[in-house]
N, C-alpha and C positions, 0 to 999 in steps of 0.2 A: 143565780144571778143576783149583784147586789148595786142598786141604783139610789146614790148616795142624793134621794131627792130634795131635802133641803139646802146644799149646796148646787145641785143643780140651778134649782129655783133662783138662787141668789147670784146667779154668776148670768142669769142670760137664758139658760139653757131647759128646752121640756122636757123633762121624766119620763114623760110617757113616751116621747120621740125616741129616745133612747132604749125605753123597757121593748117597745113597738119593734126596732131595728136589731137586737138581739134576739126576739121572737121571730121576726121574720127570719133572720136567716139561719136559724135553727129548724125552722117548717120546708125554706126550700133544698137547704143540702144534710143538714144532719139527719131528721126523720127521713128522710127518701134515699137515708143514705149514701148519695153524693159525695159527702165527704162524712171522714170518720170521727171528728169531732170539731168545736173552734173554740179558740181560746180569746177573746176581746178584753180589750180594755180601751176606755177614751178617758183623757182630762182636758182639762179646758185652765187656762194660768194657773195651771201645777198640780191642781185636785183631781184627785183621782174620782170621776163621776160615773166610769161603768167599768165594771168587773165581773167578766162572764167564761163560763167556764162548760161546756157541755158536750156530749158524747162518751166514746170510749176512749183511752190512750191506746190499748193492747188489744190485738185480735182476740182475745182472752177476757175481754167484758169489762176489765174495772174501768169506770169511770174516770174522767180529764181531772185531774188536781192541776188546783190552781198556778201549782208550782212546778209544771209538765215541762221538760225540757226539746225542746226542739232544733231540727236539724234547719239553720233557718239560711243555708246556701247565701246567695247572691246579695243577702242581708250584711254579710260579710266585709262586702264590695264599701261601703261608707264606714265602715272602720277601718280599712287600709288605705283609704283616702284621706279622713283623716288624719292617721299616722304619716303619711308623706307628709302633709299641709305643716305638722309639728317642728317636721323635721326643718322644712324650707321658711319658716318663721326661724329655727337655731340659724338661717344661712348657710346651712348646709347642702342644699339644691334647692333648685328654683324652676317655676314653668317653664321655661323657657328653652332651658337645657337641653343637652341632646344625650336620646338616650343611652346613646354610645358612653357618655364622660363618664356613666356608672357601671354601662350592661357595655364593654367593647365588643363582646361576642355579634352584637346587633351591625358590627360597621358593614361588612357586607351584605346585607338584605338588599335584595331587588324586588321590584312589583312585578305581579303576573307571572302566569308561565313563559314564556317569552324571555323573563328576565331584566326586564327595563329599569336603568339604574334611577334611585330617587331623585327629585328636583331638589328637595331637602329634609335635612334629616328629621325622624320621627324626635320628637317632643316630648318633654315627660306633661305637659298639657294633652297630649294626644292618647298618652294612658288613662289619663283622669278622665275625658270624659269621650273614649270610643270611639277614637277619632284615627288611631293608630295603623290601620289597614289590617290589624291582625283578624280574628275568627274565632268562632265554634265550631266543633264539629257537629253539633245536634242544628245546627245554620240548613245544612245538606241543601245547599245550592249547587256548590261549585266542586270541581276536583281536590281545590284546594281545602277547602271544606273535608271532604272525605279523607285526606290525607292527615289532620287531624286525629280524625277518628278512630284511622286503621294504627297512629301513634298514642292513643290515649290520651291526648291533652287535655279533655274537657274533664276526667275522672276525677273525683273528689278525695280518693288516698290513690298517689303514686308510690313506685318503687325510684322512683328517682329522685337525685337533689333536686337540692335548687339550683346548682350550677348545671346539673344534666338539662334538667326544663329548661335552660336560657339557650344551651348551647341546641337542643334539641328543636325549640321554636326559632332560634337563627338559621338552622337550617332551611327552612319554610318558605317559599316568596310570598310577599305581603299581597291580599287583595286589591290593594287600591294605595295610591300614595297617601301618607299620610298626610291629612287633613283636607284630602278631597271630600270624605264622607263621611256616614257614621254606621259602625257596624259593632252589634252587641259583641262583646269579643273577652279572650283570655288577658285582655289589655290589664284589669285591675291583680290576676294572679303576676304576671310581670311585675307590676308594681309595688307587689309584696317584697319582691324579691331585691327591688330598688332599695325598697324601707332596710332591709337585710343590709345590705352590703352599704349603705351610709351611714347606718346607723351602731354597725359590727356586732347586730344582735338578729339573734333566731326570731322569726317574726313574732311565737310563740309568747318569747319572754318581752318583748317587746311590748304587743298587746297587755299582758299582765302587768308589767311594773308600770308602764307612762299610760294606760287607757283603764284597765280595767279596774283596778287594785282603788285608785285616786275615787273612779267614778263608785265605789263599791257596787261592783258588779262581780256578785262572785260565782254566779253558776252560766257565764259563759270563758269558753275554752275549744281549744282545735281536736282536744282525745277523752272522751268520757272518763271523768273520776270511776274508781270501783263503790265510791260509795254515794255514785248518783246514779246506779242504774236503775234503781226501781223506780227511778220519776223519768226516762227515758222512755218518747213514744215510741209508740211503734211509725214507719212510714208506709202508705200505697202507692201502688200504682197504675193504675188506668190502661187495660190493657184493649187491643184491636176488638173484643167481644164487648167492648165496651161496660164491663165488670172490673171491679177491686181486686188486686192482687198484691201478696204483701212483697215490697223491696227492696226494705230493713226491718228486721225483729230490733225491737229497745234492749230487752237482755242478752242479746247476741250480736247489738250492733257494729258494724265495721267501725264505728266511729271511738269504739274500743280499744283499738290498735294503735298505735304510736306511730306517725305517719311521717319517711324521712322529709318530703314535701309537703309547708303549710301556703294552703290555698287563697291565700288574699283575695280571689274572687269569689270564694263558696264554702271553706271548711269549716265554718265555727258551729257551733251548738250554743243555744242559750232559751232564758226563761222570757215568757211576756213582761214580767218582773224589770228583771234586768233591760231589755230591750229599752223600755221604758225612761228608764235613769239616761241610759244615750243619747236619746231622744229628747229628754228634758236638757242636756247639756246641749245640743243644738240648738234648742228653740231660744234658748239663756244666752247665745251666742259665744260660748264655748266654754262654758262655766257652769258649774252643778256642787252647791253646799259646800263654797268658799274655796273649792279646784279649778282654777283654770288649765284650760290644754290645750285653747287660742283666742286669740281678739276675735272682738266681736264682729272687723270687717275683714276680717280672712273667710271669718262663717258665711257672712253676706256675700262677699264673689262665688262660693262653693257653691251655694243654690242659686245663684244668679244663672241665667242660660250663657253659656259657654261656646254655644256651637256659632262657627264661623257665619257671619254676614247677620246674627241675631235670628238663625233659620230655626224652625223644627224641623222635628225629626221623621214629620210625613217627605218634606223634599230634601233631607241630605240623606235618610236612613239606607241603606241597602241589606236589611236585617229580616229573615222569614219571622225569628222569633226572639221578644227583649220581654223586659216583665213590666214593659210601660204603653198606652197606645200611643200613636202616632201623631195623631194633628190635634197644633193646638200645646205640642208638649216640647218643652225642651230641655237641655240635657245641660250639670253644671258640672261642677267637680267631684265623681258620685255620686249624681242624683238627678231625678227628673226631676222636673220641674214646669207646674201648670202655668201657661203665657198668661193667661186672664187671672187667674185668682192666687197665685205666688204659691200656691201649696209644692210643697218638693216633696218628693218621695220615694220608695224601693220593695222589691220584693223581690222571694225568694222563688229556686223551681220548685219546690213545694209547699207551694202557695200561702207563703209565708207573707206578711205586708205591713210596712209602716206609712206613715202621711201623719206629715206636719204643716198646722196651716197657719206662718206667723203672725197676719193681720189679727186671726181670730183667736189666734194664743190658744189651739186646741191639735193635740196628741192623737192619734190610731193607732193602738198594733193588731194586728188579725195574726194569730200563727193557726197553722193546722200540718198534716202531712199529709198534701196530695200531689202525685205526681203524673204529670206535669201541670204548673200556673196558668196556662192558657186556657183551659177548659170549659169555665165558669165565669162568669162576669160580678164574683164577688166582691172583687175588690174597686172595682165602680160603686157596687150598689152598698159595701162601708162607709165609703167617701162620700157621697150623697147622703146618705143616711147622717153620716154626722153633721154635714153642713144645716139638714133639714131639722136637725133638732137645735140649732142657734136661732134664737126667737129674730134676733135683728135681722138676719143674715138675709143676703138680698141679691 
């Protein structure tokens, strides 16, 4: 652990709140094994104040470097959001649009089984923040839900395009009309495929040349380098005996493979490092070491709550499972986002998490690989923890 305590001191923030808050939750889920390692970092106006690194990477013993790559899923979801937002500042689409003007495979969608035709068309705002009617299959509510399932859509490498996945989800009736509700959904891999086909680039190289390259972020990507596997975790998974079970090996990972489908809502891989840098270009208002990739009040509507009548997501959600709770929270473009205290934020399904809190000008990333994010009340007791170590904060 390394707590950069004279700039803490100097910025606001206690040392030991922080030393305290890496030690806790290394007592509750690493030693009790819970989870198989965590990787932290907080800054507070740009400085990097905690840098913590512990457990194992591999079922195989070595130790978490600091420079561990992770599979960080739904983290994804606010890099394909922004890449739309880029585009629709070129004037190239705009919220507003219907998603048909890009995806026409969409013009036939009906809600329900039943089949009832829309009152109006889905949105590319209804992408952005979950509003779409679409689904998961890991939802398992509904038939629709399972139909899903029994099609692979929630799968993080397909064997299909991206033209198959559109025409494959067209086929589908939507759960609810768009913008009745809000339901965690394959809405942001759609919208990869938006970015695709406005942009006349593989979402791939897209990410890489306008996102990643600018922000130097170099060890996030959709297919593991051959010469990053040995800093690749391993993942778990959390099985009905309520034991650890591995669900990716790191030197064997599927994430390996060259995947014809990139998942704007889940595929990428990357470091707390990097993460970090994206995260600073948000907080910067979309600017990071003299790069911009957007104004500064395109960033403001993005974490602004978005959801219809200014609701949250306790009375519009119709969701078993999202990687945010429910009251009290609302939803922007990509992101949650807390009603009382402006922190926006995401995570992954293996319990991956970032929080950014702009009044307080203070950073979170928590990466680890457990699956599934719901299991543990980690990512509360990071966010608190970080708030509790801002000496003003009130």
């Amino acid at each position: 652990m390394h707590v950069d305590e004279a700039a803490a001191e100097a910025m606001g923030v206690d040392a030991g709140q922080l030393r305290a808050l890496a030690d806790g939750l290394d007592r509750a889920y690493v030693a009790t094994g819970k989870l198989p390692h965590l990787r932290l970092l907080v800054s507070r106006d740009e400085k990097l104040l905690l840098s913590h690194s512990s457990g194992a990477a591999r079922a195989t013993g070595e130790p978490l470097r600091n420079d561990a790559l992770f599979r960080i899923a739904s983290m994804t979801k606010p890099v394909t959001s922004i890449a739309f937002m880029m585009l629709a500042e070129q004037g190239l689409v705009a919220l507003d649009d219907p998603v048909t003007a890009v995806l026409p495979e969409f013009a036939g969608l009906r809600v329900g089984l039943n089949g009832q035709t829309l009152q109006r068309p889905m949105r590319m705002i209804d992408l952005l923040r979950h509003t779409s009617g679409l689904t998961y299959g890991l939802q398992q509510r509904t038939l629709i839900d399972a139909r899903y399932r029994d099609l692979g859509l929630d799968e993080f490498h397909q064997k299909r395009s991206s033209d198959d996945f559109i025409q494959t989800v067209a086929s589908l009736p939507l759960e609810f009309a768009p913008g009745d509700r809000w339901n965690y959904s394959i809405s942001t891999d759609v919208l990869g495929v938006v970015v695709e086909r406005v942009s006349g680039m593989d979402l791939a190289d897209f990410f890489a040349e306008r996102i990643f390259q600018p922000l130097d972020m170099n060890d996030t990507f959709f297919d593991l380098p051959d010469d990053r596997v040995g800093r690749m975790t391993d993942a778990w998974q959390l099985g009905p005996d309520e034991r650890l079970s591995l669900y990716d090996r790191g030197e064997r990972s599927s994430w390996r493979r060259a995947s014809r489908f990139r998942s704007g809502g889940g595929g990428l891989i990357s470091s707390a490092d990097d993460y970090h840098r994206f995260a600073l270009m948000l907080l910067r208002g979309g600017e990071l070491d003299g790069v911009r990739l957007l104004r500064p009040d395109t960033l403001s509507i993005m974490h602004a709550n978005q959801l219809p009548g200014g609701a949250d997501l306790a009375s519009l959600s119709s969701s078993m499972f999202s990687e945010a709770d429910y009251a009290g929270v609302g939803f922007g473009l990509g992101f949650a986002t807390d009603l009382a205290t402006g922190e926006f934020f995401w995570g992954g399904v293996f319990s991956t998490f970032f929080v950014i809190h702009p009044a307080e000008r203070t950073i979170g990333i928590l990466m680890t690989q457990h699956f599934p994010s719901n299991t543990y009340p980690i990512r509360r007791e990071f966010r608190d923890g970080i708030k509790a170590s801002i000496k003003s904060y009130v």
